[in-house]
Residue, then its C-alpha position, 0 to 999 in steps of 0.5 A: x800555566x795558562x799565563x805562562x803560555x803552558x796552556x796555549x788558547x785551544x788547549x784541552x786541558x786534562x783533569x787527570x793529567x793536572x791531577x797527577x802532576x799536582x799529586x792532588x785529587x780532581x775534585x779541586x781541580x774541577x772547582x778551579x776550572x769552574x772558576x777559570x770559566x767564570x773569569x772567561x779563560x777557559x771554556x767547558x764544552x758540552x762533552x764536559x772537557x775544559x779548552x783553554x779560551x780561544x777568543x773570535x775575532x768579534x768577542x775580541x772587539x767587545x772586550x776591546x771596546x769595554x776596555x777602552x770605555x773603563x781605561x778611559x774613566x780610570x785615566x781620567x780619574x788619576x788625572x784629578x786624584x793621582x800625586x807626583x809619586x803616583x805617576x813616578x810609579x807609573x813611569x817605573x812600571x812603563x819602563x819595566x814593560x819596555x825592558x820586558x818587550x825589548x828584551x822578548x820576554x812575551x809573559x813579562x811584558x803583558x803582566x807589566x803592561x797588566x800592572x801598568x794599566x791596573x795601577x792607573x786604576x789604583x790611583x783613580x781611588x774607585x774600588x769597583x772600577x779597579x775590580x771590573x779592570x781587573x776581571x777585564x785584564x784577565x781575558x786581556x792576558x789571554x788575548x795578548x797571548x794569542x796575538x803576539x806576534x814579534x818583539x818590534x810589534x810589541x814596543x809598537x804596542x806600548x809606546x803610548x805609555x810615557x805619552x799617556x802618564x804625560x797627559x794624566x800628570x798635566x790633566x790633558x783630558x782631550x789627549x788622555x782619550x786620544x792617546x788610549x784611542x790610538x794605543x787599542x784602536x789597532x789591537x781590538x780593531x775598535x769600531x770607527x763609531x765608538x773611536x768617534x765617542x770617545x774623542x779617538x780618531x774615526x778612520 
C-alpha cells in the first residue's frame, strides 16, 4: 500500500482499519509495522502510532550520498564481471523504465528504475552489496514518491540510463562515476565535496 501510493509519506496508518480490511488480528499487523520501521518506511511516534515516513530534506541528502557511493562500486563491478547479455538485460529494463515515465505510470516507473539499478547490483556478483543496495532502495521508493513531480521531470530523471550501461559495457570508469554523478546529483541535492571524490562535477 505503501509503494502503490495508498499510503502517502505522513499518513497515519490504522491498526485497526488495516486490521478490518485484511480480516486479520493486530497482532501481525503490529510485527509488520515493527518491520517497516526497521527498513526506514515508516516511523513509530512515541504516542505509539505508526506514519508513513516522510523523509527531511537533510536525511534525503544522506541517503542520497549513500547511494551514490554504493551505485558506483556496483556499476564498476559489472563493468569487470558483467557479459554481453548482462547488459542486453540491462537495456531491456532501462527501456521498460522509460516506457513507464513516458506513458505516467509514477509506481512502474520507480519499481523499473529499482529493478534497473538492483540488476547492476546483481551482475557485480557481490552479495552483500546487493543487500545493502537493496535495503537503501526501499526508502529510495519512498523518496521517489515524495518528489515526483510530472511526466517531463521524470524522463529527465532516467535519461542517464542508456549512457550509463554504454560506459559499463566498454569499461569507462571515469564516465561510469560521471554519468551517476549527474543522474543524483539534482535529486539528493549531493554536496559539491562529495561530487568532487567521486569524479562528478563540483558546481
Amino acid at each position: 500500500m505503501i509503494f502503490h501510493m495508498e499510503l502517502l509519506p505522513g499518513t497515519k496508518i490504522s491498526e485497526l482499519q488495516i486490521s478490518a480490511m485484511l480480516k486479520i488480528s493486530r497482532t501481525p499487523i503490529h510485527d509488520a509495522l515493527r518491520r517497516l520501521a526497521a527498513d526506514g518506511l515508516v516511523t513509530i511516534e512515541t504516542n505509539r502510532i505508526a506514519v508513513v515516513t516522510q523523509y527531511t530534506d537533510a536525511e534525503i541528502q544522506e541517503i542520497g550520498t549513500i547511494r551514490l557511493s554504493l551505485d558506483i562500486l556496483a556499476a564498476e563491478l559489472a563493468a569487470y564481471y558483467g557479459s554481453a547479455a548482462d547488459f542486453d538485460s540491462l537495456c531491456q529494463l532501462a527501456k521498460i523504465c522509460e516506457s513507464a515515465a513516458a506513458s505516467g505510470d509514477i509506481y512502474g516507473r520507480i519499481q523499473a528504475d529499482t529493478e534497473f539499478h538492483l540488476e547492476i547490483a546483481r551482475i557485480s556478483g557481490n552479495d552483500h552489496l546487493c543487500r545493502e543496495l537493496y535495503a537503501i532502495y526501499l526508502q529510495v521508493h519512498l523518496i521517489q514518491i515524495s518528489k515526483y513531480t510530472d511526466i517531463e521531470s521524470s524522463l529527465i530523471q532516467i535519461h542517464h540510463h542508456l549512457p550509463l550501461i554504454d560506459a559499463i559495457r566498454t569499461g569507462n570508469l571515469i564516465e561510469i562515476r560521471r554519468l551517476t554523478c549527474e543522474h543524483m546529483k539534482d535529486f539528493y541535492h549531493i554536496d559539491p565535496y562529495v561530487l568532487k571524490c567521486y569524479g562528478g562535477e563540483a558546481n
